[in-house]
Biopython code that builds the backbone (N, CA, C, O; Angstrom):
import numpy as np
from Bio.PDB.StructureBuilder import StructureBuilder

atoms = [
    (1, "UNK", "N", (-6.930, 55.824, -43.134)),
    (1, "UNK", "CA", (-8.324, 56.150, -43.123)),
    (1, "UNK", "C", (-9.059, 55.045, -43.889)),
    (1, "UNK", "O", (-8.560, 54.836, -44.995)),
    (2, "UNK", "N", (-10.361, 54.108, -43.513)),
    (2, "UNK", "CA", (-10.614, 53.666, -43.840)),
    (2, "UNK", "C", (-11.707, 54.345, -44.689)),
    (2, "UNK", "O", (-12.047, 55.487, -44.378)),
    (3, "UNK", "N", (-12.295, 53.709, -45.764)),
    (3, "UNK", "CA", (-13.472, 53.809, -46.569)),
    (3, "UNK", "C", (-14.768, 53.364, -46.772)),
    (3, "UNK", "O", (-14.578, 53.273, -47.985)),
    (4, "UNK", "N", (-15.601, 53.105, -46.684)),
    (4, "UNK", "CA", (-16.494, 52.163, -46.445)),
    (4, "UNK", "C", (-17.571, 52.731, -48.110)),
    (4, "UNK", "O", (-17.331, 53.743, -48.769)),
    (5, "UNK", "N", (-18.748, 51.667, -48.404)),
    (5, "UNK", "CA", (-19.468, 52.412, -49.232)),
    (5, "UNK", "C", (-20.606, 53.802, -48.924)),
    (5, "UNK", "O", (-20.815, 54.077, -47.742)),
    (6, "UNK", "N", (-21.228, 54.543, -49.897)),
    (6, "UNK", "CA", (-22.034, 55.536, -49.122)),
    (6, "UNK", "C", (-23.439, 54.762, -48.970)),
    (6, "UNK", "O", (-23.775, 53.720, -49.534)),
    (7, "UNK", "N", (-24.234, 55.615, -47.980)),
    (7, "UNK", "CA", (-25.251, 54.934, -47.604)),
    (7, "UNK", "C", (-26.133, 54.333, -48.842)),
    (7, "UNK", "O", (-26.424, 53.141, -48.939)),
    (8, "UNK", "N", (-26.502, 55.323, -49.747)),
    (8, "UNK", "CA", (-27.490, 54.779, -51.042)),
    (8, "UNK", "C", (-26.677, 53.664, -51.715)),
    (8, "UNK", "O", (-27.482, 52.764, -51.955)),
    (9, "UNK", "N", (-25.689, 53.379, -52.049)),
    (9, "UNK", "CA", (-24.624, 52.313, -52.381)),
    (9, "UNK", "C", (-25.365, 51.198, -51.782)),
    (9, "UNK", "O", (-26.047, 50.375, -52.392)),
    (10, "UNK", "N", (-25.123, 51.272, -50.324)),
    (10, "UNK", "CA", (-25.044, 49.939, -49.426)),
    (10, "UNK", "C", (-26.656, 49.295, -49.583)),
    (10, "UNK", "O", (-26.836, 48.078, -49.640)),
    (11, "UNK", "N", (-28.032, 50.502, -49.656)),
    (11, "UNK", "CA", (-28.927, 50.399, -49.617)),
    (11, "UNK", "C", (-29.444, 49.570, -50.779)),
    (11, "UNK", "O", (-30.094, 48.552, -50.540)),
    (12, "UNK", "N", (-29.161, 49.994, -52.176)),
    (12, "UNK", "CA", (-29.052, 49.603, -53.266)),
    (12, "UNK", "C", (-28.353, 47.571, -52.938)),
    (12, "UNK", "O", (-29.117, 46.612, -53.049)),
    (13, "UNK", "N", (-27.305, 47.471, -52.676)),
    (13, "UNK", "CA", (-26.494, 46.546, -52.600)),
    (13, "UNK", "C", (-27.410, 45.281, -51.006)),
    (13, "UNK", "O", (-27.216, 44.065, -51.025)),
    (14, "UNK", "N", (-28.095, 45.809, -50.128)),
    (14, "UNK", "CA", (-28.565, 44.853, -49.328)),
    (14, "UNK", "C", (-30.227, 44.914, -50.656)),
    (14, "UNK", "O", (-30.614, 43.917, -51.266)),
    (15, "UNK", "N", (-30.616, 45.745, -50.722)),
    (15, "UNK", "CA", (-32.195, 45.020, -52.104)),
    (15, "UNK", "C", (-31.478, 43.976, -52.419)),
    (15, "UNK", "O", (-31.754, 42.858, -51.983)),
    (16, "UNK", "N", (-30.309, 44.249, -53.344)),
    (16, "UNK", "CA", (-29.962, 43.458, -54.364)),
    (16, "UNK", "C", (-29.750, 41.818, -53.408)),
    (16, "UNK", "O", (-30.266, 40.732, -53.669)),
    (17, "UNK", "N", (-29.111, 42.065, -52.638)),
    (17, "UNK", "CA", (-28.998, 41.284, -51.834)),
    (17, "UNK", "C", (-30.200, 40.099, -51.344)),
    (17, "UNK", "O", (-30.333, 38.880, -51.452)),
    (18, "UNK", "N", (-30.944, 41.206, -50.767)),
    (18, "UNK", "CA", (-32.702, 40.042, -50.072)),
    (18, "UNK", "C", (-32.867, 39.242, -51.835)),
    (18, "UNK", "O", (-32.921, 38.063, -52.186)),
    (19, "UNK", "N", (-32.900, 40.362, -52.498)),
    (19, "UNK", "CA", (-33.628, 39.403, -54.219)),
    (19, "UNK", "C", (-32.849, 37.963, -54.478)),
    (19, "UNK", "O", (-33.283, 36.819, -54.617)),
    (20, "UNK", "N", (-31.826, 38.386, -54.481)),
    (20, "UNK", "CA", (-30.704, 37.182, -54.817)),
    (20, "UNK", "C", (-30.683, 35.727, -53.694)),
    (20, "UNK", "O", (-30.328, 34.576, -53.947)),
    (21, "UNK", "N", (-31.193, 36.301, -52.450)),
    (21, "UNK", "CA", (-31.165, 35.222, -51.065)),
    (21, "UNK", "C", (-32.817, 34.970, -51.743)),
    (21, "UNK", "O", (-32.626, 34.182, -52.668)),
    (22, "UNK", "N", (-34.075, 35.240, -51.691)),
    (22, "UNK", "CA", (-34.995, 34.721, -51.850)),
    (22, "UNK", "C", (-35.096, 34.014, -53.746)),
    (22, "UNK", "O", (-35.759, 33.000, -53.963)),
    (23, "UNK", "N", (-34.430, 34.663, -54.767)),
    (23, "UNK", "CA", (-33.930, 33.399, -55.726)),
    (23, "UNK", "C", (-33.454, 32.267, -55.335)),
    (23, "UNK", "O", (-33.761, 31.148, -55.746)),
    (24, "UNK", "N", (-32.460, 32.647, -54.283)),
    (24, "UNK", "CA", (-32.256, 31.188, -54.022)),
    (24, "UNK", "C", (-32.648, 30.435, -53.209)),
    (24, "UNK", "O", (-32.348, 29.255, -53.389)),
    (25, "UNK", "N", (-33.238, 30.692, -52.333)),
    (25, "UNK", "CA", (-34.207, 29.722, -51.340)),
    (25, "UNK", "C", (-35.358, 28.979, -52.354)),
    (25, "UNK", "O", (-35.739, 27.821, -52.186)),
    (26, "UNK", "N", (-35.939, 30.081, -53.683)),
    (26, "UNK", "CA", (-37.026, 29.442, -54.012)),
    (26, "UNK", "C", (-37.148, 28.862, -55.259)),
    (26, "UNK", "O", (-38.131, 28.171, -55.527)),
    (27, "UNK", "N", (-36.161, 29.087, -56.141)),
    (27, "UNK", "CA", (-35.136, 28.756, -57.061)),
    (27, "UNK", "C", (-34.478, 27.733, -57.537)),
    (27, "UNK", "O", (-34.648, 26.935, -58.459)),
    (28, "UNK", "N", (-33.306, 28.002, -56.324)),
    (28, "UNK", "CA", (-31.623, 27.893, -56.717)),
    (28, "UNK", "C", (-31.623, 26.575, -55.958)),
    (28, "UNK", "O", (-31.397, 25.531, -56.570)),
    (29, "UNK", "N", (-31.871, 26.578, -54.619)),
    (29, "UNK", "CA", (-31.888, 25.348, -53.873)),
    (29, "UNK", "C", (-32.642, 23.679, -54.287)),
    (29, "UNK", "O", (-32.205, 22.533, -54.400)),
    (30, "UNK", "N", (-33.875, 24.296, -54.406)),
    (30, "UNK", "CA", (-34.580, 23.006, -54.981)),
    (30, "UNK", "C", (-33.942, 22.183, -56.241)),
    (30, "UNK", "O", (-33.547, 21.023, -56.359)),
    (31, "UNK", "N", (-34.039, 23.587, -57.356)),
    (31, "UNK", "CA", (-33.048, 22.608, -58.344)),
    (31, "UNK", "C", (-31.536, 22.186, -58.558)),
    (31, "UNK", "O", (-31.078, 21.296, -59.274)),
    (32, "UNK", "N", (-30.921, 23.053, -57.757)),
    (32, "UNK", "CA", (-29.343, 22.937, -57.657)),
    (32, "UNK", "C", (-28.841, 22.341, -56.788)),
    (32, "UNK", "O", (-27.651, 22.127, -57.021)),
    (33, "UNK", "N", (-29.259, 21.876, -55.675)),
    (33, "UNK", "CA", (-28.750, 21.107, -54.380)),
    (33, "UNK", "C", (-27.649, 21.994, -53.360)),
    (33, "UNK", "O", (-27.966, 22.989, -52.709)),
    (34, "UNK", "N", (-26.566, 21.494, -53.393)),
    (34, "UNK", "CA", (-25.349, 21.896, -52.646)),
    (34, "UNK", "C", (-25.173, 23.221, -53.281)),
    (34, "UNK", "O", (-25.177, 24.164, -52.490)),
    (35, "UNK", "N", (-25.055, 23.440, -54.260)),
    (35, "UNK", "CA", (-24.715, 24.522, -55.164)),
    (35, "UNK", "C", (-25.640, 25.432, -54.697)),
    (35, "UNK", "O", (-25.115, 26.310, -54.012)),
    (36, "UNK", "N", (-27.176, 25.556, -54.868)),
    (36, "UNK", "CA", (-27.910, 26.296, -54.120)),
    (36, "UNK", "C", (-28.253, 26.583, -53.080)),
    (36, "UNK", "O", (-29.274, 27.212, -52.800)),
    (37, "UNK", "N", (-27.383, 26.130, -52.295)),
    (37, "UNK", "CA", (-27.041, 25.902, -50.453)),
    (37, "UNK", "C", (-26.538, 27.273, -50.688)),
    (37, "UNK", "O", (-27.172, 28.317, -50.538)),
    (38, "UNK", "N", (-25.466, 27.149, -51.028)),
    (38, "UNK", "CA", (-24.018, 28.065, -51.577)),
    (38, "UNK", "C", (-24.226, 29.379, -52.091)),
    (38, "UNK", "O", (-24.051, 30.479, -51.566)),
    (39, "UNK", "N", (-24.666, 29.023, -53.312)),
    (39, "UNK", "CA", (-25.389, 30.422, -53.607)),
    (39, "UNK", "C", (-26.386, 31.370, -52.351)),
    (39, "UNK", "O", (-26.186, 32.553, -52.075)),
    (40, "UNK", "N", (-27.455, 30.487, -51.736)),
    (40, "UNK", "CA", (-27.640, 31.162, -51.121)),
    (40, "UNK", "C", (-27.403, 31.782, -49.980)),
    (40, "UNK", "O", (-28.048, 32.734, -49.540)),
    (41, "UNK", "N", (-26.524, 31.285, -49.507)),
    (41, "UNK", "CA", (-25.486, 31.603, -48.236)),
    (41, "UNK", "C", (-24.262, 33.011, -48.551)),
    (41, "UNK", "O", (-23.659, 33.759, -47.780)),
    (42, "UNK", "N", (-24.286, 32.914, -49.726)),
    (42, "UNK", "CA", (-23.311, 33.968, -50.529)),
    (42, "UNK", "C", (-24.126, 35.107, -49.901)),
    (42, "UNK", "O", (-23.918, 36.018, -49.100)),
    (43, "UNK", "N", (-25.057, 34.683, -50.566)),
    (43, "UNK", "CA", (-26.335, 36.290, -50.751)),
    (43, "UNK", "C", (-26.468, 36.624, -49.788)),
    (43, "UNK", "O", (-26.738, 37.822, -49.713)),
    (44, "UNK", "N", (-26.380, 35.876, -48.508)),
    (44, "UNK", "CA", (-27.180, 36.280, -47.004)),
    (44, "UNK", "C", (-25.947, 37.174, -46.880)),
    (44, "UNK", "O", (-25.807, 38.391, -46.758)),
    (45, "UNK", "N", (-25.081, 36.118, -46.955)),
    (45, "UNK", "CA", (-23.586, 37.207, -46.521)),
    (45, "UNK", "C", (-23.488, 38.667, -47.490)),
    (45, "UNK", "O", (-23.575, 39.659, -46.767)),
    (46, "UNK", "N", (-23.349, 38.955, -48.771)),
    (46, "UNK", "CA", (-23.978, 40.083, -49.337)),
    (46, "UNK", "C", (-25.023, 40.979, -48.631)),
    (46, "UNK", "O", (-24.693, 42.060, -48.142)),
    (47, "UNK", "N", (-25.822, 40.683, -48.603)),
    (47, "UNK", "CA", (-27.181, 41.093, -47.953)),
    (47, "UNK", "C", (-26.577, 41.975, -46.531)),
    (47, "UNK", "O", (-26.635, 43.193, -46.362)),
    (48, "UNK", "N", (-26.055, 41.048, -45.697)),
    (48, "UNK", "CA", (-25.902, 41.389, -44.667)),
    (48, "UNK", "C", (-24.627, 42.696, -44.078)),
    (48, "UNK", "O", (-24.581, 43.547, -43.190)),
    (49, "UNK", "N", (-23.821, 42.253, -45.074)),
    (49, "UNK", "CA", (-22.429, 43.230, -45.303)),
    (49, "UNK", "C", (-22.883, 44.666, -45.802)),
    (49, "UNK", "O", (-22.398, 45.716, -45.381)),
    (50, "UNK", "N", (-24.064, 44.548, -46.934)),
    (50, "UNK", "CA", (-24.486, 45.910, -47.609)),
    (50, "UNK", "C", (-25.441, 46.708, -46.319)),
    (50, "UNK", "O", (-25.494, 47.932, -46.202)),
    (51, "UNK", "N", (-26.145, 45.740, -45.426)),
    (51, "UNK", "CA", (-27.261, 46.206, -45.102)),
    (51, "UNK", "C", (-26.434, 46.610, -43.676)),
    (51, "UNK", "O", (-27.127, 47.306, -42.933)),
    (52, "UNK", "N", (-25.120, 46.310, -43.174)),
    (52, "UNK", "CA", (-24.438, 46.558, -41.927)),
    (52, "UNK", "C", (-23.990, 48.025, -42.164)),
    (52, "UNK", "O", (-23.853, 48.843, -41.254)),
    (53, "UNK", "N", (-23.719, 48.343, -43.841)),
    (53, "UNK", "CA", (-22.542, 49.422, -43.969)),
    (53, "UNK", "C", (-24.064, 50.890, -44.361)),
    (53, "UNK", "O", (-23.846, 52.026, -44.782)),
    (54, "UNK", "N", (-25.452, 50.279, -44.029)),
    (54, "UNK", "CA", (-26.385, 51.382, -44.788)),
    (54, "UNK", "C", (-27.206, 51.654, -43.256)),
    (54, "UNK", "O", (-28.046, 52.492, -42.929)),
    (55, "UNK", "N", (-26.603, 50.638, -42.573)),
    (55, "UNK", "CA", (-27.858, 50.881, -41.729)),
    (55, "UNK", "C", (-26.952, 51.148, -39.768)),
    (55, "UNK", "O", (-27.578, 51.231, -38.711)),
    (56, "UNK", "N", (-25.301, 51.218, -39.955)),
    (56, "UNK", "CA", (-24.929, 51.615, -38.929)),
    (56, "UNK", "C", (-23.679, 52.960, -39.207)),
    (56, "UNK", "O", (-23.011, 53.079, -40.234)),
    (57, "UNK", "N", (-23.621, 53.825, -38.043)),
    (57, "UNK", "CA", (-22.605, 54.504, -38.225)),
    (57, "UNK", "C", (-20.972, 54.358, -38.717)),
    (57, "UNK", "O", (-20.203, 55.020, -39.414)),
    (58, "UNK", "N", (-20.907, 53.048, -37.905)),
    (58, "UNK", "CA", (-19.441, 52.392, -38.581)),
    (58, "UNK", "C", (-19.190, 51.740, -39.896)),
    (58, "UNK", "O", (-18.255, 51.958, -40.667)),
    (59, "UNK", "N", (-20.244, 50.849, -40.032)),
    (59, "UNK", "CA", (-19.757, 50.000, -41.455)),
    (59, "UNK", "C", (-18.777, 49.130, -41.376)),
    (59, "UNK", "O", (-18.324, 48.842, -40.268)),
    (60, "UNK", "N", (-18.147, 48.410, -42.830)),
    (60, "UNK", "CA", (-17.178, 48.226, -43.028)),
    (60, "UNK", "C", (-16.705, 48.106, -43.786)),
    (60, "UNK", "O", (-17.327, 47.567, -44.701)),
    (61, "UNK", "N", (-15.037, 48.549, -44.087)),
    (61, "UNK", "CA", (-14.826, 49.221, -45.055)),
    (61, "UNK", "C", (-14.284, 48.348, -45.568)),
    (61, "UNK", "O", (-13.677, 47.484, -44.935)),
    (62, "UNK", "N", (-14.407, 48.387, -47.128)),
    (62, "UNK", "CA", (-13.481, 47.096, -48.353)),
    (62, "UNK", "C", (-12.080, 47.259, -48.395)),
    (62, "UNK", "O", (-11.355, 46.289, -48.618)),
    (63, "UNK", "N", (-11.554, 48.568, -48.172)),
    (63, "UNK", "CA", (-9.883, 49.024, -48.426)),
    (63, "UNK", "C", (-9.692, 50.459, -47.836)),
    (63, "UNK", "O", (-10.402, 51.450, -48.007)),
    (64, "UNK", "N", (-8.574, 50.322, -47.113)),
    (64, "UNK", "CA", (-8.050, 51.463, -46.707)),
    (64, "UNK", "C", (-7.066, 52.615, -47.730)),
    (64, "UNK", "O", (-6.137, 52.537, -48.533)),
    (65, "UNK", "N", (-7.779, 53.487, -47.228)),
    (65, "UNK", "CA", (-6.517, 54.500, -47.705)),
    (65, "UNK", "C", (-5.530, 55.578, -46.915)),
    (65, "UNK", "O", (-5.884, 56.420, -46.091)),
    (66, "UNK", "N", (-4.435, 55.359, -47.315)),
    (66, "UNK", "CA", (-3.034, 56.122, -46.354)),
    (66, "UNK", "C", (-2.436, 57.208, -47.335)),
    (66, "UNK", "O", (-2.195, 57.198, -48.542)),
    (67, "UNK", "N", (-2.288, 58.189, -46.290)),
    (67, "UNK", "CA", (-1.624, 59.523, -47.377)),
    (67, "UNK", "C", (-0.867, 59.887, -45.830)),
    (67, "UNK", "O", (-1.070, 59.692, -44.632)),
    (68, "UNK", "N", (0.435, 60.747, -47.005)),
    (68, "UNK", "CA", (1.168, 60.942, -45.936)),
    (68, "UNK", "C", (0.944, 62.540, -45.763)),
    (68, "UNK", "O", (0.537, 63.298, -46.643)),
    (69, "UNK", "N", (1.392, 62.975, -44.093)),
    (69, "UNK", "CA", (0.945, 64.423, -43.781)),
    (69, "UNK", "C", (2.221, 64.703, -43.665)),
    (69, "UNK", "O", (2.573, 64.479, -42.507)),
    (70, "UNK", "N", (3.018, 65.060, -44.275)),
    (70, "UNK", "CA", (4.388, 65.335, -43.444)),
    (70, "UNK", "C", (5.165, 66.803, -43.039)),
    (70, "UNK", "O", (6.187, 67.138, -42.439)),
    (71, "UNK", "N", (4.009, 67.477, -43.763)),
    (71, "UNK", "CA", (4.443, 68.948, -44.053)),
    (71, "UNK", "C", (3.754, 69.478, -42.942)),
    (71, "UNK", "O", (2.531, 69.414, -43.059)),
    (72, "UNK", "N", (4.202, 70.015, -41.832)),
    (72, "UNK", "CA", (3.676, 70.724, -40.177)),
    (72, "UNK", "C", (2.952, 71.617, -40.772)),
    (72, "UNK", "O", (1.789, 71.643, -40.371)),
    (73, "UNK", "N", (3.360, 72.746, -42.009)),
    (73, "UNK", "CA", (2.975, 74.080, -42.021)),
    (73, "UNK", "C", (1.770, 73.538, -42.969)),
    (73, "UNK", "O", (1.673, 74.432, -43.809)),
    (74, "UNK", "N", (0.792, 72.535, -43.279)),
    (74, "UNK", "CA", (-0.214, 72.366, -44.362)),
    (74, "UNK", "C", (-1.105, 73.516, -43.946)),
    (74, "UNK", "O", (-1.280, 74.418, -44.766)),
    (75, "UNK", "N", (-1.683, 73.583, -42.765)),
    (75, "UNK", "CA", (-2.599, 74.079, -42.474)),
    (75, "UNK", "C", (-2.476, 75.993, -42.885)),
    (75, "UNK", "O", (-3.445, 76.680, -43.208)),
    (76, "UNK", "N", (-0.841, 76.561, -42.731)),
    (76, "UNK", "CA", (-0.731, 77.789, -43.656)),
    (76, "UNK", "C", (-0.793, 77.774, -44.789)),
    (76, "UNK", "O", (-1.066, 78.887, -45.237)),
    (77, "UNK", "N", (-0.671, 77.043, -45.501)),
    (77, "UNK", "CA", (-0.658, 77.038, -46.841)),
    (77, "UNK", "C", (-1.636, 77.203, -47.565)),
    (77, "UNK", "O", (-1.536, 77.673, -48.699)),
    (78, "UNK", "N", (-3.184, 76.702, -46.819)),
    (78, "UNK", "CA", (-4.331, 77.017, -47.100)),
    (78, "UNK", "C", (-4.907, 78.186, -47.179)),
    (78, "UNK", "O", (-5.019, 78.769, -46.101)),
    (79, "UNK", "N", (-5.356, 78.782, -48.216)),
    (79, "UNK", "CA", (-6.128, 80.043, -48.354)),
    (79, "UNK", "C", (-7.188, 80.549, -47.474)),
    (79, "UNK", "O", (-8.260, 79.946, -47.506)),
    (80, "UNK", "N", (-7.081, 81.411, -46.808)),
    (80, "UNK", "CA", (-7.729, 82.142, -45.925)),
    (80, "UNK", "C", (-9.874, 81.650, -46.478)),
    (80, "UNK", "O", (-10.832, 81.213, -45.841)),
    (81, "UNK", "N", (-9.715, 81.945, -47.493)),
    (81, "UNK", "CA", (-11.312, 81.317, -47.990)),
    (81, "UNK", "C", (-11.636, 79.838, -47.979)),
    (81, "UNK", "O", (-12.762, 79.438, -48.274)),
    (82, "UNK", "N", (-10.601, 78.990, -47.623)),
    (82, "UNK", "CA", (-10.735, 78.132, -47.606)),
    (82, "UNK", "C", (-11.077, 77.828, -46.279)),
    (82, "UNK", "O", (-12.214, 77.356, -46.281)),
    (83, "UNK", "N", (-10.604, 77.885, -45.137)),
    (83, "UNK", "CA", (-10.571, 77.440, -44.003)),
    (83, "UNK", "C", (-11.639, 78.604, -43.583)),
    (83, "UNK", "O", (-11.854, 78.441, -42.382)),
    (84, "UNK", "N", (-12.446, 79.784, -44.105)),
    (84, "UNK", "CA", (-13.074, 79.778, -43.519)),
    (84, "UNK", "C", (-14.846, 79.068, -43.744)),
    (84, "UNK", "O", (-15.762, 78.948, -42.930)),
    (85, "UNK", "N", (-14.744, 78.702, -45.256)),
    (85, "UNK", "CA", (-15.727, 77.237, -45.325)),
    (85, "UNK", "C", (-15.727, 76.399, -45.050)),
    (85, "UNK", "O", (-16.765, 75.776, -44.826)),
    (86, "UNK", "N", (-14.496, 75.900, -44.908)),
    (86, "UNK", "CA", (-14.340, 74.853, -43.973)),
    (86, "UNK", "C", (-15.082, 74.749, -42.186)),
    (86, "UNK", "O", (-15.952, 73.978, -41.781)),
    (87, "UNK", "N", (-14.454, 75.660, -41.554)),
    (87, "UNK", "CA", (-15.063, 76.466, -40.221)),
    (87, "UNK", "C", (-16.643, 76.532, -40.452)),
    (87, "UNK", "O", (-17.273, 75.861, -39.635)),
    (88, "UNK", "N", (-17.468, 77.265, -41.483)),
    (88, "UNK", "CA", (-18.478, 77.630, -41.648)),
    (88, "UNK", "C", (-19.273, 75.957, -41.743)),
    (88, "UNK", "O", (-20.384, 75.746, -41.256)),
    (89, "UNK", "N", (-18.505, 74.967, -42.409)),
    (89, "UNK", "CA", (-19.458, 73.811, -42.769)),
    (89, "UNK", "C", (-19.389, 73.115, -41.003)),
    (89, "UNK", "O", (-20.310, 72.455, -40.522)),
    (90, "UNK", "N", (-18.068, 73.466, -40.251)),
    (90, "UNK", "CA", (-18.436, 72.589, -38.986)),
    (90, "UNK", "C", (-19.751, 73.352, -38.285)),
    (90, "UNK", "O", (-20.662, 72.830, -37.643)),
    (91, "UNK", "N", (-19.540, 74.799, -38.630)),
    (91, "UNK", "CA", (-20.724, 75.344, -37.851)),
    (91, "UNK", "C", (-22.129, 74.703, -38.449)),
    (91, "UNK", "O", (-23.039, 74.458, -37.658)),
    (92, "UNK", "N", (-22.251, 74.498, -39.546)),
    (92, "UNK", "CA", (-23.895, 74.386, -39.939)),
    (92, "UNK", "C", (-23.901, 72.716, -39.631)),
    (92, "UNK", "O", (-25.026, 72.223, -39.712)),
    (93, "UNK", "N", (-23.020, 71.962, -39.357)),
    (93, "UNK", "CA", (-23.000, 70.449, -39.079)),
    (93, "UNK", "C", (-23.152, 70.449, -37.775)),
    (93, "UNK", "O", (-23.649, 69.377, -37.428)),
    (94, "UNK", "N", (-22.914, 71.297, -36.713)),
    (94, "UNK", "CA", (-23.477, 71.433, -35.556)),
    (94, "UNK", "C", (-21.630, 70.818, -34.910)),
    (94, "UNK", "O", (-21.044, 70.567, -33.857)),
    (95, "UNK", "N", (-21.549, 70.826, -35.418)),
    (95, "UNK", "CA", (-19.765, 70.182, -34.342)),
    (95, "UNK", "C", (-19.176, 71.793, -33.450)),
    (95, "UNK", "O", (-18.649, 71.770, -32.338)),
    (96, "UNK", "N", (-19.441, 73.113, -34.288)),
    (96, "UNK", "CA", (-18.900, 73.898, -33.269)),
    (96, "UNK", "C", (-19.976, 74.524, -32.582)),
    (96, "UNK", "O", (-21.107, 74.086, -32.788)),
    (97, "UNK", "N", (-19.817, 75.450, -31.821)),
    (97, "UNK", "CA", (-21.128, 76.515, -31.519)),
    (97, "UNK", "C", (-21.012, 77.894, -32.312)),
    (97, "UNK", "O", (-20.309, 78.040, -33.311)),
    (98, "UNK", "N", (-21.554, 78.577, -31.910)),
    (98, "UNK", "CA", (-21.747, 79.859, -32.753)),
    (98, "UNK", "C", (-20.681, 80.687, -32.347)),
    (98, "UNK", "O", (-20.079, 81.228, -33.274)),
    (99, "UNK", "N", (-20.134, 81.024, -30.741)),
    (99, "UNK", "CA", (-19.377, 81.640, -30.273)),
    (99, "UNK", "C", (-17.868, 81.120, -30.773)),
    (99, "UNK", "O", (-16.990, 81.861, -31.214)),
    (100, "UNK", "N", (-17.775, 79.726, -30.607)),
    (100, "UNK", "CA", (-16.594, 79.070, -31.108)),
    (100, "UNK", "C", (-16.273, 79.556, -32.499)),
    (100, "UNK", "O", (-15.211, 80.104, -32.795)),
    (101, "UNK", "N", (-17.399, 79.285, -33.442)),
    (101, "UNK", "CA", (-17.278, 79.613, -34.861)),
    (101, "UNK", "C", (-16.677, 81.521, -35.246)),
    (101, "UNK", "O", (-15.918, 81.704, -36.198)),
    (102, "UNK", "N", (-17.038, 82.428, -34.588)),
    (102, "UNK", "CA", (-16.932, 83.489, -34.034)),
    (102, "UNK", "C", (-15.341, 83.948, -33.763)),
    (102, "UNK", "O", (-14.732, 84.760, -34.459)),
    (103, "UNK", "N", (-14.731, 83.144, -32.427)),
    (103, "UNK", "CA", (-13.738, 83.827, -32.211)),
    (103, "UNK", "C", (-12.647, 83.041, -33.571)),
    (103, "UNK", "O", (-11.908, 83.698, -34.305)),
    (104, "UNK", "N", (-12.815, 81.540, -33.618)),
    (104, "UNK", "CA", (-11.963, 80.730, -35.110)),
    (104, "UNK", "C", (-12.011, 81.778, -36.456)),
    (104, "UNK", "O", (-10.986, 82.038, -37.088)),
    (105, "UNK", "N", (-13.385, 82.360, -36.814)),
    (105, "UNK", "CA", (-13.401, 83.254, -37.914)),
    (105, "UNK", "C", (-12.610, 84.536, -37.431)),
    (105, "UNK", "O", (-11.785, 84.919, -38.261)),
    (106, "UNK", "N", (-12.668, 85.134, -36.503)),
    (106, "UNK", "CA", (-11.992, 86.673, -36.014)),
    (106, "UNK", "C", (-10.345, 86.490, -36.219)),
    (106, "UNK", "O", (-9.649, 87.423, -36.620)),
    (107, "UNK", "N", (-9.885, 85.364, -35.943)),
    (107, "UNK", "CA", (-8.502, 84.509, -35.699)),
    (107, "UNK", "C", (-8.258, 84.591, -37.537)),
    (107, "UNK", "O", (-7.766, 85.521, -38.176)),
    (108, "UNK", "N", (-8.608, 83.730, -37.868)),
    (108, "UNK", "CA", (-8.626, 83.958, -39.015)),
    (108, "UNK", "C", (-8.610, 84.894, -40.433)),
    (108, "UNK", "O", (-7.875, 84.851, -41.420)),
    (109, "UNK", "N", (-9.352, 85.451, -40.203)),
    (109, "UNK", "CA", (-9.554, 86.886, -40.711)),
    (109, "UNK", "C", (-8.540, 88.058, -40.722)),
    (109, "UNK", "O", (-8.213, 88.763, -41.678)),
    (110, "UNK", "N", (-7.981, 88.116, -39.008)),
    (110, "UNK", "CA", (-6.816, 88.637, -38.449)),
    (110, "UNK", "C", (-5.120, 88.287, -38.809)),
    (110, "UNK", "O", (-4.058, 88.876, -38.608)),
    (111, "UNK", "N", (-5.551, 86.925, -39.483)),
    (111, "UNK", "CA", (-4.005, 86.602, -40.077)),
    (111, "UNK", "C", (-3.867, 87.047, -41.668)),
    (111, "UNK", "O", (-4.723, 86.903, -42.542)),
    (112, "UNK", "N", (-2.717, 87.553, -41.778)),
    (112, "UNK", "CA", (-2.141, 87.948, -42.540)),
    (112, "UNK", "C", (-2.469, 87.441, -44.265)),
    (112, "UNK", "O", (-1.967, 86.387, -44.655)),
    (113, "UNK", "N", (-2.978, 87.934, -44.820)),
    (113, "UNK", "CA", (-3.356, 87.213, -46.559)),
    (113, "UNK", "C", (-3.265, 87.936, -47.431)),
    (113, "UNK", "O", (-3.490, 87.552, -48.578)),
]
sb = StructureBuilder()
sb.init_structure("model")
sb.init_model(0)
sb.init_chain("A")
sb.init_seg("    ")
for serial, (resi, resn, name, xyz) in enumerate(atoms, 1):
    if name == "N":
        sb.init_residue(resn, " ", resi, " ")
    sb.init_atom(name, np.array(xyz, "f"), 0.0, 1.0, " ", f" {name:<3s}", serial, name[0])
structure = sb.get_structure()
């Protein structure tokens, strides 16, 4: 599973970004030469990486993370109150319908706890 930053993160991080690219265009370049080429080419790239991961659904992420599932029965093991907030948050996120949410809770409810 990859990770990416959260949106206010990225939002925060492309500002920081434009400030640091217009230091150095108006700045960094004139008096630094090559160096302020550099610098400001950094920033665009900053800028652009923060402002990709705030302003699209995908992003991209700095580091992945891997966990292993290996246990079939996880999903019994979970407490009956658990999975049914779980269920309840897909319903108010709009991923199930109401009827779906309905017969998953009846199912639920009906097993053994």
């Amino acid at each position: 599973m990859y990770i990416k930053p959260s949106r206010g993160f990225s939002v925060v991080g492309a500002v920081a970004g434009v400030i640091f690219t217009l230091i150095g265009i108006e700045k960094v370049i004139p008096s630094k030469g090559l160096f302020g080429v550099l610098w400001t080419l950094i920033a665009v790239v900053i800028t652009c990486y923060f402002a990709y991961n705030a302003f699209s659904k995908r992003g991209i992420s700095p580091y992945q993370v891997d966990f292993d599932v290996s246990d079939s029965d996880e999903g019994e093991k979970e407490s009956f109150d658990v999975k049914l907030r779980k269920l309840k948050r897909l319903k108010d996120d709009g991923l199930i319908s109401e009827e779906e949410y309905e017969v998953k809770r009846k199912e639920i409810l009906s097993n053994k706890w």
